[in-house]
Backbone as JSON Lines, residues from 0, in Angstrom:
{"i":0,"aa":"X","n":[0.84,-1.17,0.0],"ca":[0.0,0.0,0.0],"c":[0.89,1.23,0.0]}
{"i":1,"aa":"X","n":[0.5,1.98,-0.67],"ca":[1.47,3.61,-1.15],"c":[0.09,4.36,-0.74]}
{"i":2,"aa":"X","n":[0.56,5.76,0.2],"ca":[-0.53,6.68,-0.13],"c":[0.26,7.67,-0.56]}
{"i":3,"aa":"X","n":[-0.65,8.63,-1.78],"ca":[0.3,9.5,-2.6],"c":[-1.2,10.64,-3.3]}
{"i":4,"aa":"X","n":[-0.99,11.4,-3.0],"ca":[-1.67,12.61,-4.3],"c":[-2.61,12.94,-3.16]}
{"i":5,"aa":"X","n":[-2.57,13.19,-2.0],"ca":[-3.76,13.47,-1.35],"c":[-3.74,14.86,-0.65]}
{"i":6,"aa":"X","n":[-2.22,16.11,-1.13],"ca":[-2.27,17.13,-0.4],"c":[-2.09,18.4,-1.2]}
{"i":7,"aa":"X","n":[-3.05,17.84,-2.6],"ca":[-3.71,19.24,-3.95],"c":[-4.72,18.63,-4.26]}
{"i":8,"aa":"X","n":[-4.64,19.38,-5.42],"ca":[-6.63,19.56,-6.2],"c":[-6.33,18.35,-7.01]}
{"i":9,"aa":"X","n":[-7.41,17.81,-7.27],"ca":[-7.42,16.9,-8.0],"c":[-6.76,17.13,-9.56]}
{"i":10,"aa":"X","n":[-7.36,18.34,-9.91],"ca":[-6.63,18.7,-11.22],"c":[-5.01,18.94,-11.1]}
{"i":11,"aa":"X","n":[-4.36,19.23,-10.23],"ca":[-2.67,19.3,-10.2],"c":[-2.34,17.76,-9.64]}
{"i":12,"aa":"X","n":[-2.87,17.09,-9.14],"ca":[-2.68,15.6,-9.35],"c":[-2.55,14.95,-10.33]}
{"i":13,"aa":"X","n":[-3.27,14.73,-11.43],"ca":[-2.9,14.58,-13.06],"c":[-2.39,15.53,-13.48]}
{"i":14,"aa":"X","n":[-2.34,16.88,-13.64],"ca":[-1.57,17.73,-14.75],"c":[-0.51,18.63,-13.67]}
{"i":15,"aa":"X","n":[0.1,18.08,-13.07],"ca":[0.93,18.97,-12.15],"c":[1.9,20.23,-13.22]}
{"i":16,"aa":"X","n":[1.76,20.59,-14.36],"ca":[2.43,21.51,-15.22],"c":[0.89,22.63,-14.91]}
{"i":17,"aa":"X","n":[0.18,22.69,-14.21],"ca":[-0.92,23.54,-13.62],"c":[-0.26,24.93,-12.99]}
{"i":18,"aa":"X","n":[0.65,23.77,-12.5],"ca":[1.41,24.91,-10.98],"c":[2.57,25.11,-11.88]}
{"i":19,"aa":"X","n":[3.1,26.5,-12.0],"ca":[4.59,26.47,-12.56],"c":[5.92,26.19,-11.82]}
{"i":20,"aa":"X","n":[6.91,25.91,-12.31],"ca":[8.09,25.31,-11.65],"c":[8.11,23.76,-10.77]}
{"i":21,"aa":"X","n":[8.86,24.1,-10.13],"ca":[9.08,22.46,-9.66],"c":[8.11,22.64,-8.41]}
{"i":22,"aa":"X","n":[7.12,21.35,-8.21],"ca":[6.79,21.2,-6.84],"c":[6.71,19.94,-6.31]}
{"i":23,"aa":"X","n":[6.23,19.47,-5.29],"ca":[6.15,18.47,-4.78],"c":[5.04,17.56,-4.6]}
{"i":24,"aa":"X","n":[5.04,16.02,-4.46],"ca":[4.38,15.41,-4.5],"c":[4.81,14.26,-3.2]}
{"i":25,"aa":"X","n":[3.98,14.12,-2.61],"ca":[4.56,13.28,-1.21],"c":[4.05,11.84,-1.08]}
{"i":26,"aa":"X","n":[4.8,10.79,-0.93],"ca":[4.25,9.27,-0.79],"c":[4.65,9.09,0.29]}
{"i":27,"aa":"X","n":[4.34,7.54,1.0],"ca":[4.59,7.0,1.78],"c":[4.22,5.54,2.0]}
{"i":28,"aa":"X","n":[4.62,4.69,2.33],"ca":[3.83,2.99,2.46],"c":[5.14,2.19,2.98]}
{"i":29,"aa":"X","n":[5.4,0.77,3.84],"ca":[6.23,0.02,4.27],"c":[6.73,-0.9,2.76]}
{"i":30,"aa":"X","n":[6.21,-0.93,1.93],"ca":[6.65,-1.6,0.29],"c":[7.73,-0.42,-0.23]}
{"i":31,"aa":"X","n":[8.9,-0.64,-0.14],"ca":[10.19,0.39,-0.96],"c":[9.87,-0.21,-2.75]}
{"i":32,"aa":"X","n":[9.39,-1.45,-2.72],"ca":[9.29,-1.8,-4.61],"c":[7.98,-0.92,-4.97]}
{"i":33,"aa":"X","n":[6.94,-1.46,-4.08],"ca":[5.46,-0.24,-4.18],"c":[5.28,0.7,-4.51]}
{"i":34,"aa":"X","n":[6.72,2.14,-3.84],"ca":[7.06,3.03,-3.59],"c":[7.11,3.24,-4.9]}
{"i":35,"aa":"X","n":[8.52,2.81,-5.31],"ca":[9.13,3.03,-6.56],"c":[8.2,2.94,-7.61]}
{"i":36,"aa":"X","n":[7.46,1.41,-7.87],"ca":[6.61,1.44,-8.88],"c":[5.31,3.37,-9.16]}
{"i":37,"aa":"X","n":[4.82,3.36,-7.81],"ca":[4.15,4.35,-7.96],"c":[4.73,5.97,-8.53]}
{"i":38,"aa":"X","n":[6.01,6.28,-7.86],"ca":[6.69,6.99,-8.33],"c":[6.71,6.86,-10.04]}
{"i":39,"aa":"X","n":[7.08,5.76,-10.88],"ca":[7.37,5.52,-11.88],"c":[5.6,5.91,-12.71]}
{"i":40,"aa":"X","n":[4.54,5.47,-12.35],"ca":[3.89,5.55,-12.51],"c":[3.11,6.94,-12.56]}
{"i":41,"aa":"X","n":[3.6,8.08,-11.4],"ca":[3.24,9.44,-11.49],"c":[3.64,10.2,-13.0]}
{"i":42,"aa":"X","n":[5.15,9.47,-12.86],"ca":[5.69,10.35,-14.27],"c":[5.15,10.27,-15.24]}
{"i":43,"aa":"X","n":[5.05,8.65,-15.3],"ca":[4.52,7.99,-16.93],"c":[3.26,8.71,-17.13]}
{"i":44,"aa":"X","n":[2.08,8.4,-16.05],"ca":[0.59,9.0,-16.25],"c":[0.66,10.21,-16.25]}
{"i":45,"aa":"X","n":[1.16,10.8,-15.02],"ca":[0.61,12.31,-14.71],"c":[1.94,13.09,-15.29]}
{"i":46,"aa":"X","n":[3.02,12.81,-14.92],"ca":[4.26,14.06,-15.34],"c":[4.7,14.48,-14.66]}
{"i":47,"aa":"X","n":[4.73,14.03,-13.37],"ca":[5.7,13.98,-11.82],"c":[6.8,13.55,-12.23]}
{"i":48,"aa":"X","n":[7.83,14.68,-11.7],"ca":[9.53,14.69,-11.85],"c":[9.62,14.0,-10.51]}
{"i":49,"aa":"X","n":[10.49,12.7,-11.04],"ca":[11.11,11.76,-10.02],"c":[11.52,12.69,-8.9]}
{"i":50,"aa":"X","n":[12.23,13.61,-9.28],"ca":[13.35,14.29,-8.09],"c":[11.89,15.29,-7.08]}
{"i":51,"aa":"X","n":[10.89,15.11,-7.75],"ca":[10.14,16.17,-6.83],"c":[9.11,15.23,-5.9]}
{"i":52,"aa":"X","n":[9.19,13.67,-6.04],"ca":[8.79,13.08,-5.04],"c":[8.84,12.94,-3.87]}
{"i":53,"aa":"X","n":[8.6,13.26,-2.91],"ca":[9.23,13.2,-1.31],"c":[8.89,12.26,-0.83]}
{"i":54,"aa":"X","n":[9.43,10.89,-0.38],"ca":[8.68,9.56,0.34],"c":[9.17,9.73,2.01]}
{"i":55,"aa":"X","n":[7.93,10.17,2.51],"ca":[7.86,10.35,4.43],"c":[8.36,9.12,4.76]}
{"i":56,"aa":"X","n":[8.56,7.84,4.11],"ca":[8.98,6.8,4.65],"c":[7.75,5.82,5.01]}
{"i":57,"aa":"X","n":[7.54,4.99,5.84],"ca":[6.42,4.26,6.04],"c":[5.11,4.5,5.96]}
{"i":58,"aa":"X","n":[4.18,3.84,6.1],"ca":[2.85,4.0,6.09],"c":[1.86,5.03,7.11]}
{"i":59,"aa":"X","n":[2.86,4.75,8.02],"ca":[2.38,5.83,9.37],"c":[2.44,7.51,9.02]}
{"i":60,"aa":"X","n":[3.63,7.5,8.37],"ca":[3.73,8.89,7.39],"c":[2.29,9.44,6.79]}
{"i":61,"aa":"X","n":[1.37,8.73,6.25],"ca":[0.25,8.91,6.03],"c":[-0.49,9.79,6.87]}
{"i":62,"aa":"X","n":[-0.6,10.14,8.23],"ca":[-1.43,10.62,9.33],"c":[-0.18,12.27,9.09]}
{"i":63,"aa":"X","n":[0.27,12.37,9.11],"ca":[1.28,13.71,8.52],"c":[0.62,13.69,7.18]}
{"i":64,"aa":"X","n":[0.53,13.73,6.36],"ca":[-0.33,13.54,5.35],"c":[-1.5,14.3,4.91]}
{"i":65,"aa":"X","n":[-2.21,13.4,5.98],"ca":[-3.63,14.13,6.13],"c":[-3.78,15.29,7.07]}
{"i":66,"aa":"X","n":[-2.87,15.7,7.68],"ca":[-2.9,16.69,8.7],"c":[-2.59,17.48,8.05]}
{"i":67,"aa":"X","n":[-2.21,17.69,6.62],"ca":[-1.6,18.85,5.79],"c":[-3.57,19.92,5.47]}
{"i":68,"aa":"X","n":[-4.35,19.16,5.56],"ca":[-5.64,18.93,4.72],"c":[-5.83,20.76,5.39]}
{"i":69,"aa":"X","n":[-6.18,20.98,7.16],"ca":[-6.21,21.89,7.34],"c":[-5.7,23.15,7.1]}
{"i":70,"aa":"X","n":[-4.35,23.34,6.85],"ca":[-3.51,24.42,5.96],"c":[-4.13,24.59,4.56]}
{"i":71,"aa":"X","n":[-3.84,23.7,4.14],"ca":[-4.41,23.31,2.57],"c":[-5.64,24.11,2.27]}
{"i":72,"aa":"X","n":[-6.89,23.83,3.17],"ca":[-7.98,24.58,2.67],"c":[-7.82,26.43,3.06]}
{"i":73,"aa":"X","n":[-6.54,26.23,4.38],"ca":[-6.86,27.84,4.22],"c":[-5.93,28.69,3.22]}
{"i":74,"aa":"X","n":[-4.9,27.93,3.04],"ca":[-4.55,28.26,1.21],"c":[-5.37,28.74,0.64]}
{"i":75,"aa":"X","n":[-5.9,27.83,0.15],"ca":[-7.18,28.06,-0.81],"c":[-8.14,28.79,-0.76]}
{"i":76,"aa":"X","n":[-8.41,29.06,0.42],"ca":[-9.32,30.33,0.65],"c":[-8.44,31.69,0.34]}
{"i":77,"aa":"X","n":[-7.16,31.57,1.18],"ca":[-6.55,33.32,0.8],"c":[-5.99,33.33,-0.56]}
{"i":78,"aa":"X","n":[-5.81,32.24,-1.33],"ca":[-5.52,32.89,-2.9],"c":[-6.58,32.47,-3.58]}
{"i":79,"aa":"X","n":[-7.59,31.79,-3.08],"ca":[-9.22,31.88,-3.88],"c":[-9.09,31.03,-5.28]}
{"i":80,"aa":"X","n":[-7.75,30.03,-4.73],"ca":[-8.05,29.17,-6.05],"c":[-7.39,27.7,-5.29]}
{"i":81,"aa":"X","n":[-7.85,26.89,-6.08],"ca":[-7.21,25.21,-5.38],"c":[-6.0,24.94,-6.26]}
{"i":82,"aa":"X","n":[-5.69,26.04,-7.68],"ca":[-4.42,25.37,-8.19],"c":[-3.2,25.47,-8.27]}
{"i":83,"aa":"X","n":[-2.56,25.16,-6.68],"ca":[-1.46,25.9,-6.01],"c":[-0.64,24.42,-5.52]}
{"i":84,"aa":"X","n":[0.41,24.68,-5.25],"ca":[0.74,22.77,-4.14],"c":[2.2,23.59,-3.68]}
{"i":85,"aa":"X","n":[2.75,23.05,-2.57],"ca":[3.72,23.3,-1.83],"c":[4.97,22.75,-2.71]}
{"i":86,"aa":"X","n":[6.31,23.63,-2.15],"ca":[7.45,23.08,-2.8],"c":[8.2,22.67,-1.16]}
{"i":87,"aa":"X","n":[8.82,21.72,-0.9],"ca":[10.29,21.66,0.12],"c":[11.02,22.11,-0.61]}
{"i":88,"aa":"X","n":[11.6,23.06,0.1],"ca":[13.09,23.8,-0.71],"c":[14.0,23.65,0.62]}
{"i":89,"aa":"X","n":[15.0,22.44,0.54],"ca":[16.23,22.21,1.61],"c":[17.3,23.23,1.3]}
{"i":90,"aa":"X","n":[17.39,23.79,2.76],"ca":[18.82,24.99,3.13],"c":[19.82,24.35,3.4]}
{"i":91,"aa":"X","n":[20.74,24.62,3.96],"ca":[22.05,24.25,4.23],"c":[21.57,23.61,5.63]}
{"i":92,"aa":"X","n":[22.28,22.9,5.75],"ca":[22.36,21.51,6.98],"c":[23.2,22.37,8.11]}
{"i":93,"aa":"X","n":[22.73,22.79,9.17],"ca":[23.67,23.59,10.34],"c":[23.62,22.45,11.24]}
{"i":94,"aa":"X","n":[25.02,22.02,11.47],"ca":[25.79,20.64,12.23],"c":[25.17,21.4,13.69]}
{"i":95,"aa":"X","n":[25.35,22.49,13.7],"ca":[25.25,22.76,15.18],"c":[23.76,24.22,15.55]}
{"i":96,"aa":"X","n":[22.7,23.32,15.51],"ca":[21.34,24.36,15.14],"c":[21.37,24.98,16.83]}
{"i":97,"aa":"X","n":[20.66,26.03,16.68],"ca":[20.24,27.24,17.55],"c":[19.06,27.02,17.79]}
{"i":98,"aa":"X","n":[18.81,27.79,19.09],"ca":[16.86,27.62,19.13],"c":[16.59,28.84,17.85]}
{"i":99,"aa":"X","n":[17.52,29.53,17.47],"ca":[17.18,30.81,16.42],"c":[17.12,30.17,14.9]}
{"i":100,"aa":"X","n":[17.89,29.18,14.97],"ca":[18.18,28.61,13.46],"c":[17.04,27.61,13.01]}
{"i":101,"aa":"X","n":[16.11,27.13,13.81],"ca":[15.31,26.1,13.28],"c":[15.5,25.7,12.51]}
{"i":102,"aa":"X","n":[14.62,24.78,12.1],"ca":[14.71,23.66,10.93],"c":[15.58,24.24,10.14]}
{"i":103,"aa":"X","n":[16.01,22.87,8.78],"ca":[16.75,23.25,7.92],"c":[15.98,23.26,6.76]}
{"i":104,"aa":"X","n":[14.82,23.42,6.45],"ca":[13.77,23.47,5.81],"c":[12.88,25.05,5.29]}
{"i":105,"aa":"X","n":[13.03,25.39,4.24],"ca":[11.73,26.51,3.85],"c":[10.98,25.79,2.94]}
{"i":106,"aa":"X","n":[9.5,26.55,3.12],"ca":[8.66,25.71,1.97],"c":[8.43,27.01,1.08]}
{"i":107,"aa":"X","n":[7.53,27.08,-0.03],"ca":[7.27,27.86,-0.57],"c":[6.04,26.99,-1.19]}
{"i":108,"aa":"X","n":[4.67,27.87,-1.67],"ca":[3.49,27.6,-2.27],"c":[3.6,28.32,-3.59]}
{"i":109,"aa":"X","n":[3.22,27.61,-4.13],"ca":[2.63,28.88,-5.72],"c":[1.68,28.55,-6.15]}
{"i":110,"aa":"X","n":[1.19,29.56,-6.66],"ca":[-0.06,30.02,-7.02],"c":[-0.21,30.51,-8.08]}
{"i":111,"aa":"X","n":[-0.03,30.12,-9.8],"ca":[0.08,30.72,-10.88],"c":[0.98,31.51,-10.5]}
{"i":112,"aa":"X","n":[1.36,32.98,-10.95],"ca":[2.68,33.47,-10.61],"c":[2.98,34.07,-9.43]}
{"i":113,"aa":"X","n":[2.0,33.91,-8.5],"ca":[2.1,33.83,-6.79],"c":[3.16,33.44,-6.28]}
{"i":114,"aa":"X","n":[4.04,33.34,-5.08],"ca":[4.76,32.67,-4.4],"c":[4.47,33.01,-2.79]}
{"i":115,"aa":"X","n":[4.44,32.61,-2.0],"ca":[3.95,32.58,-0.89],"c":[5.05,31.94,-0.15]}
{"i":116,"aa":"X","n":[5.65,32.01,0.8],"ca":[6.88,31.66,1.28],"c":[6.34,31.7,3.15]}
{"i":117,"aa":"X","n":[6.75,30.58,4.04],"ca":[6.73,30.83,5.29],"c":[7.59,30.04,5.7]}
């Protein structure tokens, strides 16, 4: 079991060239062959760039997942459209983090030529 495509609009799920530039698409399931097949399968059907897959790792990853759902709709309310999806954009790795430095992580949303950054 893979869960995958469950944190955009249904329409950037098949045509992810909706959203411009690179974004992301997130899986997860305890099958690493599963994984892969589905991955292979985004590209072929829909046009998901291998490198923009993110796999949370196991199946439990799923419940992170669905917890995206609440953000998600208030997206969608402040740019008044559903055809937007998040990017992970990884920073530099600080060996030695600060309570100031948090994560090593920014995301960014887009929104047709929107960008939304937190």
């Amino acid at each position: 079991m893979v869960k995958a495509l469950n944190t955009m609009n249904c329409r950037v799920m098949v045509q992810p060239s909706l959203v411009p530039g690179d974004h992301n698409v997130i899986i997860c399931g305890n099958d690493a062959a599963a994984k892969a097949e589905v991955t292979k399968y985004l590209g072929a059907w829909f046009g998901w760039k291998p490198g923009n897959v993110i796999d949370l790792g196991d199946i439990t990853g799923s419940r992170g997942m669905e917890m995206f759902l609440p953000l998600w709709l208030r997206l969608w309310g402040a740019i008044g459209d559903a055809t937007f999806n998040i990017q992970v954009v990884r920073g530099a790795v600080n060996l030695r983090p600060t309570r100031l430095s948090g994560f090593p992580l920014n995301c960014h949303c887009a929104a047709g030529n929107t960008a939304l950054a937190w």
